[in-house]
C-alpha positions in Angstrom: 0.0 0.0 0.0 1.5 3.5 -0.7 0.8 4.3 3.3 3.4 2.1 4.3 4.2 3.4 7.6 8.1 2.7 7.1 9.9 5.9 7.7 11.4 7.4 3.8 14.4 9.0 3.3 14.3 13.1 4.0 14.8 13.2 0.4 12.1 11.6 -0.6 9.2 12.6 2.1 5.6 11.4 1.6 2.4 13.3 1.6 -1.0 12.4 3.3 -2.7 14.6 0.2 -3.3 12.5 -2.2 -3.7 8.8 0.0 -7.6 7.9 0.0 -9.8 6.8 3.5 -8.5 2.9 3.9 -5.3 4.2 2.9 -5.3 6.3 5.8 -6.6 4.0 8.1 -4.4 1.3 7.0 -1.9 4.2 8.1 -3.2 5.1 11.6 -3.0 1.3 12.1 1.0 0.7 11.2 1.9 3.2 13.3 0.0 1.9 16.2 -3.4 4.2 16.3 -7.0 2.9 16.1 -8.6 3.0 12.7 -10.8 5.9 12.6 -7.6 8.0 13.2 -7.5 8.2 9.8 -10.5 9.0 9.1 -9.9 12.3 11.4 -6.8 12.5 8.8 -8.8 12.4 6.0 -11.2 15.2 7.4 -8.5 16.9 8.0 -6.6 17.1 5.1 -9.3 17.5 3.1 -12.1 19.2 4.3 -10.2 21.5 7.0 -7.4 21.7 4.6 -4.8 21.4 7.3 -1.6 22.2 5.5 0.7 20.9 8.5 1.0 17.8 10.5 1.3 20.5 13.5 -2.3 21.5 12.8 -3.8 18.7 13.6 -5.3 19.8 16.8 -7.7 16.6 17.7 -5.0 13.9 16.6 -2.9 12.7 19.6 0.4 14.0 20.2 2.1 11.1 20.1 0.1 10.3 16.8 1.1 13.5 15.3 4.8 12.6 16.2 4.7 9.4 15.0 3.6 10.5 11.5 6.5 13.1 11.5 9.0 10.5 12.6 7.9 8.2 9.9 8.5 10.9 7.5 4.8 12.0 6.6 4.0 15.2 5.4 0.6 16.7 4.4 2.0 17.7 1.6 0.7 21.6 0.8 3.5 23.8 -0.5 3.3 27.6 0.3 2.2 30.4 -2.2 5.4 32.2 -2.7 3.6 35.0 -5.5 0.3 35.8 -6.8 -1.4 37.5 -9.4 -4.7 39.1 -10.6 -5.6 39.6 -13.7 -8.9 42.9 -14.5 -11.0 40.1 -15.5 -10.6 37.9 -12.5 -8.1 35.6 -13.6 -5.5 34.4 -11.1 -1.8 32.7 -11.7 -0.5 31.2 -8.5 3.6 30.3 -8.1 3.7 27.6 -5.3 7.3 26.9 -3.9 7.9 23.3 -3.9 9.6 21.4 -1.0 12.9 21.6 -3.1 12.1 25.2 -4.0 11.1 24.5 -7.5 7.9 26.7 -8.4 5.4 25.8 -10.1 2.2 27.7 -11.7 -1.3 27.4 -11.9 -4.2 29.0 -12.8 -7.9 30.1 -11.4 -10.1 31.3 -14.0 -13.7 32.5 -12.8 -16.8 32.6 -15.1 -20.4 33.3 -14.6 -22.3 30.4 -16.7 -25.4 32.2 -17.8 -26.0 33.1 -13.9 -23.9 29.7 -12.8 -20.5 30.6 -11.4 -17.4 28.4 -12.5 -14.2 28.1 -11.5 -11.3 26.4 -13.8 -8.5 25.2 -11.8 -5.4 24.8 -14.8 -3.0 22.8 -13.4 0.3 22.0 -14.3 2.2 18.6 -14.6 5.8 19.5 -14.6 8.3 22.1 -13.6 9.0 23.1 -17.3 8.5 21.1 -20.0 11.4 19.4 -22.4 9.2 19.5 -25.3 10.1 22.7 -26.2 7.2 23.4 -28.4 8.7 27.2 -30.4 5.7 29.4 -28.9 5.4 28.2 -25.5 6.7 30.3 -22.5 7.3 26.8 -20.0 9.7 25.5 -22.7 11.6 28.5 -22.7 12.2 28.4 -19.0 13.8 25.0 -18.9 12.4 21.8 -17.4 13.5 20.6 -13.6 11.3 17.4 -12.9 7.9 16.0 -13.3 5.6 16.9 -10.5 4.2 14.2 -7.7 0.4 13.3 -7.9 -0.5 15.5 -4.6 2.0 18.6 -5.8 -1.0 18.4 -8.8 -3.6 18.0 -6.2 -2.3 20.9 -4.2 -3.0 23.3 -7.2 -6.4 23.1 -6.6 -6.6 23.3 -3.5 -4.9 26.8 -4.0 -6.6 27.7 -6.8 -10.2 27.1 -3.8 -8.6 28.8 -1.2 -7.6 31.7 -3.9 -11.4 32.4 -4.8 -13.0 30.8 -1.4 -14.9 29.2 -3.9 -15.3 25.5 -4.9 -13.3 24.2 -8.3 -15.7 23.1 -10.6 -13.6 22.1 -13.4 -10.3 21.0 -13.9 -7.8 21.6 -16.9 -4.2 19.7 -17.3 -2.8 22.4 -19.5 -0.4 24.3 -17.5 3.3 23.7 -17.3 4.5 20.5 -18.8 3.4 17.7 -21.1 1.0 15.3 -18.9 2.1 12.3 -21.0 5.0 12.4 -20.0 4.0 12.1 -16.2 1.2 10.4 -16.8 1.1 7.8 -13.8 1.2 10.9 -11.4 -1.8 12.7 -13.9 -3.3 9.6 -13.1 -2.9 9.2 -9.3 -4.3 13.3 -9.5 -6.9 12.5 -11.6 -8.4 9.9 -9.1 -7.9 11.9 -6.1 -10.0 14.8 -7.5 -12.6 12.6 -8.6 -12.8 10.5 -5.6 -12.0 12.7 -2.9 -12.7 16.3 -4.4 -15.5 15.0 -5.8 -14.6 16.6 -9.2 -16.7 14.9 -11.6 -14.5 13.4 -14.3 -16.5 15.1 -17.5 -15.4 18.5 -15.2 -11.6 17.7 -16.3 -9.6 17.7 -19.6 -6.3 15.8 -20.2 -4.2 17.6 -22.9 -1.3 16.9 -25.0 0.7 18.1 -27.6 1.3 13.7 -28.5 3.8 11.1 -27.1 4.0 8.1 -28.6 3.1 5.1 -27.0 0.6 7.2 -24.6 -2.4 7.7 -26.1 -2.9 4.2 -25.9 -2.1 3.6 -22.4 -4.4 6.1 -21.3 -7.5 4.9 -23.3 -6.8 1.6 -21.8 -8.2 3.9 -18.2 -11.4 4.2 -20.1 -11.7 7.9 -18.4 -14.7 9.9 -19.0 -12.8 12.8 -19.0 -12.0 15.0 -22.2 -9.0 14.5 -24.2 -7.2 17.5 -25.8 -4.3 17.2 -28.5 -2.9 20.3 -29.3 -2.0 20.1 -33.2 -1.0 23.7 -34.8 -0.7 22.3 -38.0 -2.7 20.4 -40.4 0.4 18.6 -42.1 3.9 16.9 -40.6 6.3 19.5 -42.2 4.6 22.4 -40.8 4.4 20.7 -37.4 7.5 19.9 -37.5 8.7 23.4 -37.4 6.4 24.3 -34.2 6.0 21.5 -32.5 9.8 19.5 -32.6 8.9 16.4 -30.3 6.5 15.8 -34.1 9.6 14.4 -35.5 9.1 11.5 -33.5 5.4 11.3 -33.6 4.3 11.7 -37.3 0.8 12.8 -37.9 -0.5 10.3 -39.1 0.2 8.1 -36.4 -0.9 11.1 -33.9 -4.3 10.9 -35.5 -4.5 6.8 -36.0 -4.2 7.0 -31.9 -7.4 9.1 -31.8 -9.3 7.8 -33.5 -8.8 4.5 -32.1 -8.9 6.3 -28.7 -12.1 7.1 -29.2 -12.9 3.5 -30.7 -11.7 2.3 -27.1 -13.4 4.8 -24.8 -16.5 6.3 -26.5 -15.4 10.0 -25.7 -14.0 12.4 -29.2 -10.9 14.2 -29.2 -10.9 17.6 -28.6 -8.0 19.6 -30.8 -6.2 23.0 -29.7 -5.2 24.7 -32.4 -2.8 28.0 -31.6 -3.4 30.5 -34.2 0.3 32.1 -35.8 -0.2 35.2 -38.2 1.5 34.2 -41.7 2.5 30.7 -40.3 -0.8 28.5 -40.1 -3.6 30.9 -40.0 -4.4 31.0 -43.8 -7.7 29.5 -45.3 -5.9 26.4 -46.8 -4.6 25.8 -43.5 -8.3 25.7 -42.4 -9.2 23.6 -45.2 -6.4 20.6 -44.9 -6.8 20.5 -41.1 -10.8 19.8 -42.2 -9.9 17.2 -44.4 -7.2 15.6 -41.8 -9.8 15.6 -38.9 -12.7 14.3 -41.5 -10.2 11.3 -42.8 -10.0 10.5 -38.8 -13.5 9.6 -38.7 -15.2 13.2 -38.9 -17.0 15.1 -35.7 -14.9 16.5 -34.3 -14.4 19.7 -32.1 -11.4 22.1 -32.5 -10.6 25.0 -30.1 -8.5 27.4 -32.1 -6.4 30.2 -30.1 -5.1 33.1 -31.0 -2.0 34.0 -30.4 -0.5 37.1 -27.9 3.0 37.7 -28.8 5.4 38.1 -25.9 8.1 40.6 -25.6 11.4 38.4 -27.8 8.7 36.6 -30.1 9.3 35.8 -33.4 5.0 35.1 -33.6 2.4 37.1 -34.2 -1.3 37.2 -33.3 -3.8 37.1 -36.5 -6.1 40.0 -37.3 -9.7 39.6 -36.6 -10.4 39.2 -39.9 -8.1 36.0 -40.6 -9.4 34.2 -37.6 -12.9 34.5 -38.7 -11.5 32.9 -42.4 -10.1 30.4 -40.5 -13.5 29.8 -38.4 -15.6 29.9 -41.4 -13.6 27.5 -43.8 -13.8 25.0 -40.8 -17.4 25.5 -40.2 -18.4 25.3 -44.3 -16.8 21.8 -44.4 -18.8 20.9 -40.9 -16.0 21.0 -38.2 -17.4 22.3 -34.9 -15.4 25.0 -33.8 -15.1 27.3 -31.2 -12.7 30.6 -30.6 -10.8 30.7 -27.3 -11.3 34.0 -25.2 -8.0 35.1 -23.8 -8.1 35.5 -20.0 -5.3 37.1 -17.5 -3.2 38.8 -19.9 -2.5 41.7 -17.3 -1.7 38.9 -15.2 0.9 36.8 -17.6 -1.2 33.4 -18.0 0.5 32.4 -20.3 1.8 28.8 -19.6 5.4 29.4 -17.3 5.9 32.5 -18.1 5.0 34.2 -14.5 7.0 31.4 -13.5 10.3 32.6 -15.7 10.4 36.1 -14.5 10.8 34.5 -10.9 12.6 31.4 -11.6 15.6 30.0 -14.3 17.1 27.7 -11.9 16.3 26.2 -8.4 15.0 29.3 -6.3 17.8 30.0 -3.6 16.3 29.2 0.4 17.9 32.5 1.1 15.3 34.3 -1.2 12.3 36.1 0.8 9.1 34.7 -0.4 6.0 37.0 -1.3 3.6 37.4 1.2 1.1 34.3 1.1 -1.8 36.2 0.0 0.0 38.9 -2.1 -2.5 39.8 -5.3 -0.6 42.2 -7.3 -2.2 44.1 -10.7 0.1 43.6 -13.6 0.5 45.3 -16.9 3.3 42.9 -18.4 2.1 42.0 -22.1 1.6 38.1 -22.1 1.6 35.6 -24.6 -1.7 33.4 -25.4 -3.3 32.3 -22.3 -2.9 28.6 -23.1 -6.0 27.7 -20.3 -10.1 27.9 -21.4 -12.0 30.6 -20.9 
């Protein structure tokens, strides 16, 4: 069971967030407590939201000790920078327990009266996919990130907006194919204990081989996103690099038996790129691509915001509507995605890279937990739904 009670290295300390009810109790048991201590745990970690062993104010003392000694954490990082965006939107930095930091993203919306919070969360300190328009590439890659440090987002993201996450995107920093057994472990724990319902949250990737596959094989009813930006390998190639090792063709083969496997379509992000892929026979081929997959479809094109350094830039008005309009002739469902927190650099990593290249130093003085600052720093496209 993963609540072994055996004490891990210091290195390699273990977090209660993340472990389910018997999991807990099976925990209170090895080290020498009555069962229903963890159910308190439980409670505690997830509905009082206890972000310290030391809080644990109706465990036992020696209990509490016991868990510390055992090298049991709960396994909430502190907010070390925040940021509000005019239109609501909020980027959090957590600092990690080896002082990495890592991003996520509250987006509010009232649904026709219904309020809704996306929770974007992020899979990886950086990303090595590199993908030529993405800020997190740009800042380097570290490690991937441990089922409850994806958790933990969320929980932020609630205690942010005092409000309940309803839905629940993994499109921040990284590529959640490549940490996909963690994604996984996340993805339970939200739906089981957060009681996140799993249509409420979206997988998305940009393709790894081999992956696809593997996570049909789950039979989630969650929604699957592949990021494309090109309707053809060659162009691909030249914005997305990790394509040169996952041709098209076999990128769409895998959804469209994906969907075979699980019932659910693919959803595809398209990012927009003036003079690069934004053209009406761009709009045309990705048509007949998505058709030759089995037809259906839904596609989610954004716009880009150029950053400060870019080489991109965003299409006019009147090219995005071409685009929408040559999609929707040939019977492509598409929809336009409304950039949020661009005062507030939402962009994927890049509030992280003005903090953080390399490993943030102990010696430097975090932010005040709560610290919501207005920012007017131009931002690349906010890479999270509206």
């Amino acid at each position: 069971t993963r609540a072994s009670a055996a004490a891990p290295p210091e290195t390699s300390r273990r977090a209660l967030l993340g472990l389910t009810e018997p999991e807990l109790r099976q925990l209170a048991v090895d080290l020498g407590q009555q069962s229903y201590r963890g159910k308190q745990l439980h409670d505690l970690v997830y509905k009082n939201r206890a972000k310290q062993v030391e809080e644990f104010a109706y465990v036992p003392k020696v209990f509490r000790e016991a868990l510390v000694g055992a090298g049991w954490n709960v396994g909430r990082s502190p907010v070390h920078h925040a940021v509000t965006a005019t239109d609501g939107t909020t980027k959090i930095l957590l600092k990690l327990e080896d002082n990495r930091l890592v991003e996520t993203v509250g987006i509010p919306v009232d649904d026709r009266g219904t309020p809704r919070l996306t929770a974007c969360v992020s899979s990886q300190v950086g990303c090595p996919l590199r993908c030529s328009f993405c800020a997190t590439g740009k800042g380097g890659f570290a490690r991937n990130l441990k089922g409850h440090e994806i958790v933990e987002q969320v929980l932020a993201i609630e205690e942010s907006f005092k409000h309940r996450v309803t839905n629940v995107v993994f499109m921040g920093m990284g590529e959640p194919m490549l940490n996909l057994k963690a994604v996984l472990e996340a993805h339970q724990c939200l739906n089981k204990e957060l009681k996140i319902g799993q249509r409420m949250m979206t997988i998305s990737t940009v393709g790894v081989p081999n992956t696809i596959s593997k996570l049909a094989s789950h039979k989630l009813q969650s929604t699957l996103a592949v990021s494309l930006h090109a309707p053809n390998q060659r162009l691909r190639e030249t914005i997305v690099p990790s394509a040169k090792a996952y041709p098209l063709e076999a990128l769409m083969d895998d959804c469209k038996n994906y969907f075979l496997e699980t019932g659910r379509r693919v959803s595809f992000e398209y990012t927009l790129l003036a003079g690069i892929n934004d053209e009406k026979a761009h709009a045309e081929e990705l048509a007949a691509l998505l058709h030759a997959c089995g037809g259906g479809y839904h596609v989610n094109l954004i716009p880009y915001n150029p950053v400060e350094g870019s080489e991109y830039k965003r299409p006019y008005r009147k090219a995005i509507q071409a685009f929408v309009d040559a999609l929707e002739s040939r019977k492509i469902t598409v929809s336009v995605r409304q950039t949020r927190g661009l005062d507030a650099n939402a962009a994927c990593g890049q509030l992280r890279n003005e903090f953080q290249k390399n490993p943030l130093l102990e010696s430097s003085p975090p932010s005040e937990p709560n610290q919501l600052l207005e920012s007017s720093t131009p931002s690349e496209p906010s890479l999270v739904p509206a």
